[in-house]
C-alpha positions as a printed NumPy array, in Angstrom:
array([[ 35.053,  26.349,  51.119],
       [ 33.874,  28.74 ,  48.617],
       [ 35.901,  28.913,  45.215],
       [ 36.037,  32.883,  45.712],
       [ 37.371,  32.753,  49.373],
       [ 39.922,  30.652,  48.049],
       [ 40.924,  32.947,  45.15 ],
       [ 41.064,  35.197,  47.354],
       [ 43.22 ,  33.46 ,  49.662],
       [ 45.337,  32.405,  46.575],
       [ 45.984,  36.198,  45.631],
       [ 47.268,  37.05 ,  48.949],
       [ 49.472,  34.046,  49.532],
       [ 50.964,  34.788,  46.128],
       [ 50.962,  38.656,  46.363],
       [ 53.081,  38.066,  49.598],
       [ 55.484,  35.398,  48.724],
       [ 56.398,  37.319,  45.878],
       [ 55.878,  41.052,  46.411],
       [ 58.142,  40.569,  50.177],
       [ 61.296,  39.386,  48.217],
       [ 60.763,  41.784,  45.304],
       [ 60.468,  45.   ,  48.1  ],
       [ 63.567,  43.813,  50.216],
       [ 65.62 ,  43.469,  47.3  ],
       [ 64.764,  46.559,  45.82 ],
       [ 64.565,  48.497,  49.213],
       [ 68.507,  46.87 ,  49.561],
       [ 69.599,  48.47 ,  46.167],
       [ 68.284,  52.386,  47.518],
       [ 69.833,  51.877,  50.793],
       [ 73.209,  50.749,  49.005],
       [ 72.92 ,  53.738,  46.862],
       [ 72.453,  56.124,  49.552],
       [ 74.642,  54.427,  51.62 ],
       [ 77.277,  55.263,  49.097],
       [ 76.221,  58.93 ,  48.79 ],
       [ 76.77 ,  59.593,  52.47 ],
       [ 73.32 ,  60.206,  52.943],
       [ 71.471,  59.693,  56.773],
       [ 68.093,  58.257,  55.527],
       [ 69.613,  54.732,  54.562],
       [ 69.775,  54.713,  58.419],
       [ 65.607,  54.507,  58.461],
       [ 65.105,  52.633,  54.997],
       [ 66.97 ,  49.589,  56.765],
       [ 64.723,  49.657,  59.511],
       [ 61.983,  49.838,  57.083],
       [ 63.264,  46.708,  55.533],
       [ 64.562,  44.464,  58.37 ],
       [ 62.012,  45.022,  60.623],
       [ 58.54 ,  46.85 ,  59.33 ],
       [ 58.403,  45.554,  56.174],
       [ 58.613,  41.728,  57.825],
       [ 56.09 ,  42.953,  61.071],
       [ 53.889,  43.872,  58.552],
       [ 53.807,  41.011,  55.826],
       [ 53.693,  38.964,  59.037],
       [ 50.469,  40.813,  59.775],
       [ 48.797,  40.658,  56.519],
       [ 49.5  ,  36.896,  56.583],
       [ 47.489,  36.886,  59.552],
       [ 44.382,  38.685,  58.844],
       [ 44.159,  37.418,  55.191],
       [ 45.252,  34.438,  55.028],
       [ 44.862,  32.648,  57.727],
       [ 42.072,  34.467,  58.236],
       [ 42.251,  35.245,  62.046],
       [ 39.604,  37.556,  63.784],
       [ 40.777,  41.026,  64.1  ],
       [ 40.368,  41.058,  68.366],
       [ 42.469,  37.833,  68.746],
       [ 45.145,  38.539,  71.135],
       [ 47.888,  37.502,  68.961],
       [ 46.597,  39.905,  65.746],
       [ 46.345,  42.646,  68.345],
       [ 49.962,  41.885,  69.487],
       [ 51.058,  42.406,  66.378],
       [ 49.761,  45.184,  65.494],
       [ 50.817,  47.026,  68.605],
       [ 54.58 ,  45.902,  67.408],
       [ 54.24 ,  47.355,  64.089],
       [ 52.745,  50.531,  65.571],
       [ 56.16 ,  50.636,  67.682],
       [ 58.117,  49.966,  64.692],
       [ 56.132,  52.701,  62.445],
       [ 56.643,  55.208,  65.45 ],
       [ 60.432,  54.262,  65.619],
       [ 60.965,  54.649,  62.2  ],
       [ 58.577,  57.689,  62.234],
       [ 60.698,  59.3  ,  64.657],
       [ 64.367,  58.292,  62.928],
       [ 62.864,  59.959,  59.57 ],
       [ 61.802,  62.953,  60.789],
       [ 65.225,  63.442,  62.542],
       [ 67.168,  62.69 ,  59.673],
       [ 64.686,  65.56 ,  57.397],
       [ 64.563,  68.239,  60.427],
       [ 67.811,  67.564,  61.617],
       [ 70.503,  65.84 ,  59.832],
       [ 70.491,  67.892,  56.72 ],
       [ 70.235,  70.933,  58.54 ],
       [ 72.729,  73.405,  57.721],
       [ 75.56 ,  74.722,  60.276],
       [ 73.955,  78.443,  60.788],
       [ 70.402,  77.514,  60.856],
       [ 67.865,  77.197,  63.747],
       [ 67.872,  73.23 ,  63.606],
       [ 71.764,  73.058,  63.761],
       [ 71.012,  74.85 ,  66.801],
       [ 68.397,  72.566,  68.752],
       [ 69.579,  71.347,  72.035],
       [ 69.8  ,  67.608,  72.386],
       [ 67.642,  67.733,  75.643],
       [ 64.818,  69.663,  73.205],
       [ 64.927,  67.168,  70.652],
       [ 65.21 ,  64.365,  73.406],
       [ 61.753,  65.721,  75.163],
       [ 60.213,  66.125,  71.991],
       [ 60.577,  62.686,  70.85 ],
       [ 59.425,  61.342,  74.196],
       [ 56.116,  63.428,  73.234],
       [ 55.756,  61.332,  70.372],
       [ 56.102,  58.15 ,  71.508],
       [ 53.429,  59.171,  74.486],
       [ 51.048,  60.51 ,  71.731],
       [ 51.651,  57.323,  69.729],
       [ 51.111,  54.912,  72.726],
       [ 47.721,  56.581,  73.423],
       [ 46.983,  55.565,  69.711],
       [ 47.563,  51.969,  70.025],
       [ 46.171,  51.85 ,  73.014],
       [ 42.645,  53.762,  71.897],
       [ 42.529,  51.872,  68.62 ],
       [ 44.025,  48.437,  68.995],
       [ 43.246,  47.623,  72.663],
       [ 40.272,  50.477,  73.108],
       [ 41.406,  51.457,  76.207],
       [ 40.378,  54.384,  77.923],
       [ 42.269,  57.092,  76.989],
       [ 40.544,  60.279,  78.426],
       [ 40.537,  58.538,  81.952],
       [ 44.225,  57.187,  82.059],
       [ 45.006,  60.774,  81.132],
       [ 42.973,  62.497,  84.303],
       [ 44.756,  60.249,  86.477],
       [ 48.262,  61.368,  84.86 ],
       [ 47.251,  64.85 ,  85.264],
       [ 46.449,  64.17 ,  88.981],
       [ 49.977,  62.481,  89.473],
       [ 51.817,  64.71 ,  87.664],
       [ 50.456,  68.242,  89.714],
       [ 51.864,  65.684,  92.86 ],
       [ 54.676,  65.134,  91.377],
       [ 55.579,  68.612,  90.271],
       [ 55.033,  70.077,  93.286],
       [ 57.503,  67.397,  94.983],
       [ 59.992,  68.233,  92.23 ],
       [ 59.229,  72.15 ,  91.727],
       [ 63.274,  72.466,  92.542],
       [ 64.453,  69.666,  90.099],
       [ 61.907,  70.423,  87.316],
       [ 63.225,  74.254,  87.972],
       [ 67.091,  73.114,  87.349],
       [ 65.361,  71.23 ,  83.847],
       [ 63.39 ,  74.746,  82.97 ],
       [ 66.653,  76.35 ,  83.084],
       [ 68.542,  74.232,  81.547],
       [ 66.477,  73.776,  78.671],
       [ 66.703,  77.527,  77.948],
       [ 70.238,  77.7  ,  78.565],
       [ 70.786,  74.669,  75.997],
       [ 68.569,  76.752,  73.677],
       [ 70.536,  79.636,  73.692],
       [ 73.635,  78.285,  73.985],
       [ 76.312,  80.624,  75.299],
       [ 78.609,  78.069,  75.948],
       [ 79.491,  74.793,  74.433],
       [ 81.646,  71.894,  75.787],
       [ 85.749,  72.807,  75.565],
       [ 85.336,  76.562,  76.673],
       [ 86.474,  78.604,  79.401],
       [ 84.216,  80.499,  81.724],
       [ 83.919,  82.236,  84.368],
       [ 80.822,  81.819,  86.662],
       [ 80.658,  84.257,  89.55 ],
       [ 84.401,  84.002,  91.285],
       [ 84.868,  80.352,  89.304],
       [ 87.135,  80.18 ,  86.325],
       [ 87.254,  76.473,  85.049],
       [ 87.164,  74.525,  81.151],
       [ 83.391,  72.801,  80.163],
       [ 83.458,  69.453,  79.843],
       [ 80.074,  68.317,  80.145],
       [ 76.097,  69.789,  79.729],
       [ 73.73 ,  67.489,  80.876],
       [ 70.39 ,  68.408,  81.734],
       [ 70.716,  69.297,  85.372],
       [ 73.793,  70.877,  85.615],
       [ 77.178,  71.747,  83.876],
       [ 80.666,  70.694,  84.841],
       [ 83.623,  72.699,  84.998],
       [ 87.424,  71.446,  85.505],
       [ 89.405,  74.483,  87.218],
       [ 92.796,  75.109,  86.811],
       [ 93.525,  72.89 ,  89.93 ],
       [ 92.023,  70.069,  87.887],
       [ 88.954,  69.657,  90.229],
       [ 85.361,  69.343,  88.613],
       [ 82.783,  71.567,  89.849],
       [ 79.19 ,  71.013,  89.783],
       [ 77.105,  73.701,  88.629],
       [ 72.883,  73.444,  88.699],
       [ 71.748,  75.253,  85.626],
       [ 69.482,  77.011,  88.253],
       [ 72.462,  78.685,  89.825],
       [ 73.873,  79.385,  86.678],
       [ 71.483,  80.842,  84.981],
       [ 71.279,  83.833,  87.74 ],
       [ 75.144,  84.513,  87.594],
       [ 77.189,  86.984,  85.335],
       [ 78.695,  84.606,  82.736],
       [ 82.324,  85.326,  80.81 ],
       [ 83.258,  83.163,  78.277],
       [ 86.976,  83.729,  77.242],
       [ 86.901,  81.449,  74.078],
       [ 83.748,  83.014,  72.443],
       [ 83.216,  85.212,  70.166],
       [ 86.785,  84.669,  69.302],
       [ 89.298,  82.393,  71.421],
       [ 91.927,  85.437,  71.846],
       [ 91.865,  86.76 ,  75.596],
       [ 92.939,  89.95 ,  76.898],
       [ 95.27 ,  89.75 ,  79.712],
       [ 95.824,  92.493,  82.103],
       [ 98.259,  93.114,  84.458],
       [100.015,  95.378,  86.604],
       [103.626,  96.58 ,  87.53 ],
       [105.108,  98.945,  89.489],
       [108.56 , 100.677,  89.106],
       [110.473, 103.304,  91.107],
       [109.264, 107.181,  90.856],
       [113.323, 107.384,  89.242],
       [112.366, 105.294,  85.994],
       [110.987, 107.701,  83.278],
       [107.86 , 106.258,  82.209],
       [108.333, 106.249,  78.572],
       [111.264, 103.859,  79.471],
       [109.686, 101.778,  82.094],
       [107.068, 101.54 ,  79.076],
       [108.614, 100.606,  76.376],
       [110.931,  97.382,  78.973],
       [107.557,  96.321,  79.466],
       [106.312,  96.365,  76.011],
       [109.442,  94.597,  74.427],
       [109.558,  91.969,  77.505],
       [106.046,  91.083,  76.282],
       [106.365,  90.676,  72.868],
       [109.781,  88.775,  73.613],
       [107.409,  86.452,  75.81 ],
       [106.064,  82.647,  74.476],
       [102.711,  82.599,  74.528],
       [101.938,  86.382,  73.698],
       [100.369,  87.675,  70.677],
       [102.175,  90.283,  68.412],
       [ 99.305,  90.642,  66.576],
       [ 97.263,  92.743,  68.43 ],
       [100.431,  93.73 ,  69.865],
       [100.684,  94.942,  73.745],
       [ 99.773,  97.909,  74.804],
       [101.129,  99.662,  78.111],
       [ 99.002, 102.173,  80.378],
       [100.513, 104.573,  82.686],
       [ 98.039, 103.892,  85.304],
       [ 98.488, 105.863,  88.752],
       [101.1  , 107.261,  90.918],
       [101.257, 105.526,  94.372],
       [103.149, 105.825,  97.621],
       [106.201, 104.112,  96.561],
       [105.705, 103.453,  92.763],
       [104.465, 104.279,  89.542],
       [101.91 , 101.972,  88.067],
       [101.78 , 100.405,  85.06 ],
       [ 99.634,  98.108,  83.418],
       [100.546,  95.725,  80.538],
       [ 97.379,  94.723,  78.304],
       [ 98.899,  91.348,  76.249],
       [ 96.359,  89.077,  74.054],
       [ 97.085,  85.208,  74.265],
       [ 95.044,  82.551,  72.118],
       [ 94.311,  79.43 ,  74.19 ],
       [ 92.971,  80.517,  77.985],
       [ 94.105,  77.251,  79.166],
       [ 97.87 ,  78.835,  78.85 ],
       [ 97.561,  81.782,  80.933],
       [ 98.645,  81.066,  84.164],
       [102.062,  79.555,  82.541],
       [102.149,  82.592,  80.161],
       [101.709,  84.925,  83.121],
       [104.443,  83.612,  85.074],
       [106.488,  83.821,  81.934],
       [106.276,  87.382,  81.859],
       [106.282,  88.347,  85.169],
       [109.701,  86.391,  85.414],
       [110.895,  88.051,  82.255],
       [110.016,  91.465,  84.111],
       [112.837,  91.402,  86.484],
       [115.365,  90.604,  84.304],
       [114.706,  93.312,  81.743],
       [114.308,  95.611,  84.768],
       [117.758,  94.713,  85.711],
       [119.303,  95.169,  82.637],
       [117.544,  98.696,  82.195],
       [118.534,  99.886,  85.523],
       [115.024, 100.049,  85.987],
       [113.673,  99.647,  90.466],
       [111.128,  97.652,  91.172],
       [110.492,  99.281,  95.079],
       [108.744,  97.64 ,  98.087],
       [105.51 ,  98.862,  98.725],
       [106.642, 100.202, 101.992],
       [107.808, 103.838, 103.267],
       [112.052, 103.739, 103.336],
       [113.929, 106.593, 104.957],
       [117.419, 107.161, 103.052],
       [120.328, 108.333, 104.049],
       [121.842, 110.036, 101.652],
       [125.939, 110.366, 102.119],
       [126.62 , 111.348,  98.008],
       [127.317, 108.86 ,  95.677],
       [130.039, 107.128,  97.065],
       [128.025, 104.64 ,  99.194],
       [125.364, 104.478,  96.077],
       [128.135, 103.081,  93.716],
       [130.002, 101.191,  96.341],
       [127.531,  97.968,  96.319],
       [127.534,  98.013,  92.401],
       [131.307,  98.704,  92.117],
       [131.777,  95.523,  94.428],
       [129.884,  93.256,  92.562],
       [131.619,  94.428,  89.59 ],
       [135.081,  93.58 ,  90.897],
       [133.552,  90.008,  91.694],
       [132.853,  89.457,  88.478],
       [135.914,  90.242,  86.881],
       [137.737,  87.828,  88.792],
       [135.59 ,  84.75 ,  86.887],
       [136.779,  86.198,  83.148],
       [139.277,  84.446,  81.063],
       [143.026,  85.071,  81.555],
       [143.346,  86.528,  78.054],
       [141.015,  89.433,  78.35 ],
       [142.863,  92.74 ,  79.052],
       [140.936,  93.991,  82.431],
       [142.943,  95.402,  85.377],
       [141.239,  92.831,  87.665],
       [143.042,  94.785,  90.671],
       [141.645,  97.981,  89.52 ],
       [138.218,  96.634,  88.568],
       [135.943,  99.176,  90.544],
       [138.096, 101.63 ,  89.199],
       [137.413, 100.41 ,  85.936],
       [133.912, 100.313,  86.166],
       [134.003, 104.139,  87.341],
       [135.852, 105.17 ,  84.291],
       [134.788, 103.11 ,  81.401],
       [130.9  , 103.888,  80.409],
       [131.059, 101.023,  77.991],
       [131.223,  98.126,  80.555],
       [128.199,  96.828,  82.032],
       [126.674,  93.571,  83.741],
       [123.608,  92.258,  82.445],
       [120.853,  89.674,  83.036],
       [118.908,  87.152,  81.042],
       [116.191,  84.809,  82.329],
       [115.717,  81.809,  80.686],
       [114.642,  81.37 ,  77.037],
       [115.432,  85.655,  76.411],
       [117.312,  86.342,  72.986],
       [120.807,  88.235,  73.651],
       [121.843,  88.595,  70.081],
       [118.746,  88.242,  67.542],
       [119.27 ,  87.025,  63.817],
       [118.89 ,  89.592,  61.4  ],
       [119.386,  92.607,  64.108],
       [122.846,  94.381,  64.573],
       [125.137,  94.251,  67.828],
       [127.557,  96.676,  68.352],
       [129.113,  94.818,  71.703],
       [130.82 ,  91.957,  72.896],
       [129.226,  90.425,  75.577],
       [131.542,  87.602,  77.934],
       [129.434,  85.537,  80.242],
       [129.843,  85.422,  83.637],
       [127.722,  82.819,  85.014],
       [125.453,  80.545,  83.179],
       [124.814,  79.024,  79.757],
       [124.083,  80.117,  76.297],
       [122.841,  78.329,  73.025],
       [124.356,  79.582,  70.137],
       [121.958,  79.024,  67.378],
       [121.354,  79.81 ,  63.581],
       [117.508,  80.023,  61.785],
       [116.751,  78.524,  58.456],
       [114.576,  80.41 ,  55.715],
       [111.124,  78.322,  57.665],
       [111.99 ,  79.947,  61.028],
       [112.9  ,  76.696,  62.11 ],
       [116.333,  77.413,  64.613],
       [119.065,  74.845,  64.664],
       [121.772,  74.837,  67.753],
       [125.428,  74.966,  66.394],
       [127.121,  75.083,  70.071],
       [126.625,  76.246,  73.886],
       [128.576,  78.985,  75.567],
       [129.482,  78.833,  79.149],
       [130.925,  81.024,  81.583],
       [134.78 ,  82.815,  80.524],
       [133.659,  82.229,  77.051],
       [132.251,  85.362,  74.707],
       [130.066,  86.188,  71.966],
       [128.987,  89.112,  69.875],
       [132.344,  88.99 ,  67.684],
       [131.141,  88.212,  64.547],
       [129.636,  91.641,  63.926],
       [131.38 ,  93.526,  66.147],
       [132.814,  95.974,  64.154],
       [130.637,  95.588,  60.978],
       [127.577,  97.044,  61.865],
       [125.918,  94.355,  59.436],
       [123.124,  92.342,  60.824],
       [123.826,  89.36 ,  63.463],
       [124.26 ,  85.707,  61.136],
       [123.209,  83.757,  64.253],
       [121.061,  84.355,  67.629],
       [122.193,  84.147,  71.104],
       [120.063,  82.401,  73.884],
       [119.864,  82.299,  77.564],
       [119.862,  78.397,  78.546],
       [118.978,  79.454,  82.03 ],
       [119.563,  82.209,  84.237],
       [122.448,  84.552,  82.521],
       [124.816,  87.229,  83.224],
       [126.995,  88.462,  80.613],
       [129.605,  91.358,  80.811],
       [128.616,  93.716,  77.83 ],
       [132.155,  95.451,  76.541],
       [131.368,  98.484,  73.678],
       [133.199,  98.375,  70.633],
       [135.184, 101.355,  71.562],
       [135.916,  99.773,  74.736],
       [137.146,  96.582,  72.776],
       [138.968,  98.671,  70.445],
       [140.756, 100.003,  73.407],
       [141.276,  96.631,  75.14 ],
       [143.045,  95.504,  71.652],
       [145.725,  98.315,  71.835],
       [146.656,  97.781,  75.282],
       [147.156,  94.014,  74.354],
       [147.434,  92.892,  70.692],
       [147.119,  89.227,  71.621],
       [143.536,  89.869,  72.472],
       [142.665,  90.465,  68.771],
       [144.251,  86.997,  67.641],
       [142.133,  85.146,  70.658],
       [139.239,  87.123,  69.031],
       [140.086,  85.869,  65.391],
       [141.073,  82.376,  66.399],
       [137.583,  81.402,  68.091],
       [135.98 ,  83.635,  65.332],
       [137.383,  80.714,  62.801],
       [136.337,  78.078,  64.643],
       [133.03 ,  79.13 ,  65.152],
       [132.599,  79.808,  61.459],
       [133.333,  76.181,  60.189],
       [130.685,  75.275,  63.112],
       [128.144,  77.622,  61.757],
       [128.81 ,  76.299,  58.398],
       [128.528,  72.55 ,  59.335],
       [125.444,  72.989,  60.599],
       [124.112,  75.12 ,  57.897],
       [124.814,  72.15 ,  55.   ],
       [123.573,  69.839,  57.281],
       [120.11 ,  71.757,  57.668],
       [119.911,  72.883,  54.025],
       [120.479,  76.307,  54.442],
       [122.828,  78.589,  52.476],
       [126.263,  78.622,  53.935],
       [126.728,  83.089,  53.11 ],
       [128.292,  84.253,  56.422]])
């Protein structure tokens, strides 16, 4: 053999058993270092390392040392692997430049996976024509008329499936919607949880997932209630008797709705006089609520909430159907209401001084004695607001509870019914220490102070059973306060 050829030979066998080592270890050190900078492209220099950089030495080896004819099958094998590895490493660089390090607000952030996806198939097409033209010289131009041919075949047998893609793709590309939000799609309100590129799924509030074709969708009215910003405006309506004044009936609703869980304060309600019907005057409430997925819980809230301020107001909420009265004067009016007064009396503590015999009597004479009702989770007495009334429950339960400086409320003791509440700043007119709540359905007898006052001369005793649970409930309050951290001023 020739003393040149085997120079030659020499070089490369030495230029590869040293110059592989020296790249892998010095290809290991930058992907360490970017590894360690959180950067994406360490992702590609590793397949760079482990798998071209080998393919090709491998290669080289071949052709130049072992001197093997560039059409032998197993050169040409090789080389059509380390076209598939250049491609694949090709494509995972120019996602990490386009895409990886693209900022949140820009046009790449943007891209739709199915784009990207499509696009990337492109590549690998164009760069399996290139093997195959230079490596294997096969017949490009020809292999593409006949997938020209077959694809006009099988477009046409697709047109409705390729349609579905079409609008899919431009419905990724603008993207109105993303997975987690709330639509509704024609009469269909559901939650996204998936976008594939044939259809989108929905999960309704009856948890069943529907199946929408981005072809349908794209011709419907779409309302997305968590986009631009998650709050949703709520709107509905109730009617109350032609009796109520409206400026009353208004202002029930509005402080029913910001009393509700679930409802915004800020933007606060607003209340709309709408129309006056047949039997009613309309009204509709306008609330804002944060997470859409609440609604129908928040809804129900209110609307329960509703009758029970409307009962305490004296407020009607009439039957949407035509009713003939008879009017006799007020006798038969107050005869009903007088009645259930009397009933209640009978379940009130012995100690309280109320002619129980006399009780519709009673009820006729004294303006300051009332029955009230509280749903569920409504505030009675409020920390920090004044009460002028003591209030003696007639059937039900109570939490009697005191708030730290957080907000955070901490229980001290129920109330059930014959017990009473309201004493501690009875006759102050300072601001209530603790807050009242309705445990479940309540109804309380609300007594004025001048009504009290009254009560108290008639039967001095009453004053003492006043003071005595008054005590008690004071070293309660105060337990509780130490215990939570907060000061113990009463």
């Amino acid at each position: 053999m020739d003393t040149s050829v085997l120079q030659n030979l020499l070089v490369w066998a030495i230029a590869l058993i040293l110059g592989f080592p020296i790249l892998i270890v010095l290809l290991g050190e930058v992907i360490h270092r970017q590894k360690l900078r959180g950067r994406p492209i360490a992702a590609t220099l590793r397949v760079v390392r482990n798998v071209l950089l080998p393919v090709l030495v491998f290669l080289l080896f071949m052709l130049y040392v072992l001197k093997m004819h560039p059409d032998h099958q197993a050169v040409k094998s090789v080389q059509t692997l380390l076209w598939i590895v250049v491609i694949h490493a090709a494509l995972s660089l120019l996602n990490v430049v386009i895409f990886e390090q693209a900022g949140a607000d820009t046009w790449r952030a943007k891209m739709p996976k199915l784009l990207i996806d499509l696009a990337r198939l492109f590549l690998i097409l164009v760069g399996s024509a290139i093997v195959l033209a230079t490596v294997w010289h096969a017949d490009v131009a020809g292999l593409a008329t006949a997938l020209g041919v077959s694809s006009i075949v099988i477009g046409l047998a697709l047109q409705d499936t390729l349609g579905s893609i079409t609008s899919g793709i431009a419905l990724l590309f603008e993207r109105p919607f993303n997975v987690g939000d709330w639509l509704r799609v024609g009469e269909l309100t559901g939650q996204v949880i998936d976008i594939n590129w044939r259809s989108v799924r929905l999960q309704t509030f009856d948890r069943e997932m529907v199946i929408i074709p981005h072809k349908v969708i794209s011709g419907e009215i779409i309302r997305n209630f968590s986009r631009p910003l998650p709050l949703h405006a709520e709107r509905i309506k109730v009617g109350f008797s032609y009796s109520d004044p409206p400026n009353l009936a208004r202002h029930v609703l509005k402080s029913t709705a910001l009393a509700t869980q679930g409802i915004l304060i800020d933007p606060e309600p607003q209340i709309f006089t709408l129309s006056y019907d047949d039997s009613s005057i309309n009204y509709e409430v306008k609330f804002f609520v944060e997470n859409y997925a609440d609604i129908e819980d928040i809804r129900s809230r209110f609307m329960s909430r509703v009758w029970y301020a409307a009962q305490r107001n004296n407020l009607n909420i009439p039957f949407p159907i035509r009713t003939l009265y008879h009017f006799h004067g007020p006798t038969a009016r107050e005869g009903s209401t007088n009645k259930k007064f009397a009933e209640s009396l009978q379940s009130l503590p012995a100690f309280v001084p109320i002619d129980r015999e006399h009780g519709d009597r009673l009820h006729s004479n004294a303006e300051g004695v009332t029955l009230q009702h509280f749903g569920i989770g409504e505030k009675v007495i409020r920390q920090g607001y004044p009460s002028n009334s003591l209030y003696i429950i007639v059937s039900g339960q109570a939490a009697l509870s005191i708030s730290d400086s957080s907000g955070i409320e901490h229980p001290v003791l129920f109330l059930g019914a014959g017990e009473f509440f309201g004493e501690m700043v009875l006759f102050s007119g300072e601001p209530s220490p603790i807050s009242i709540t309705a445990v479940n359905d309540l109804e309380v007898m609300m007594i004025s102070a001048d009504e009290v006052n009254q009560m108290i001369a008639r039967q001095p005793s009453f004053a003492r059973e006043i003071g005595q649970i008054l005590e008690v409930r004071r070293r309660a309050i105060q337990a509780v306060k130490q215990t939570a951290g907060t000061p113990t001023v009463l």
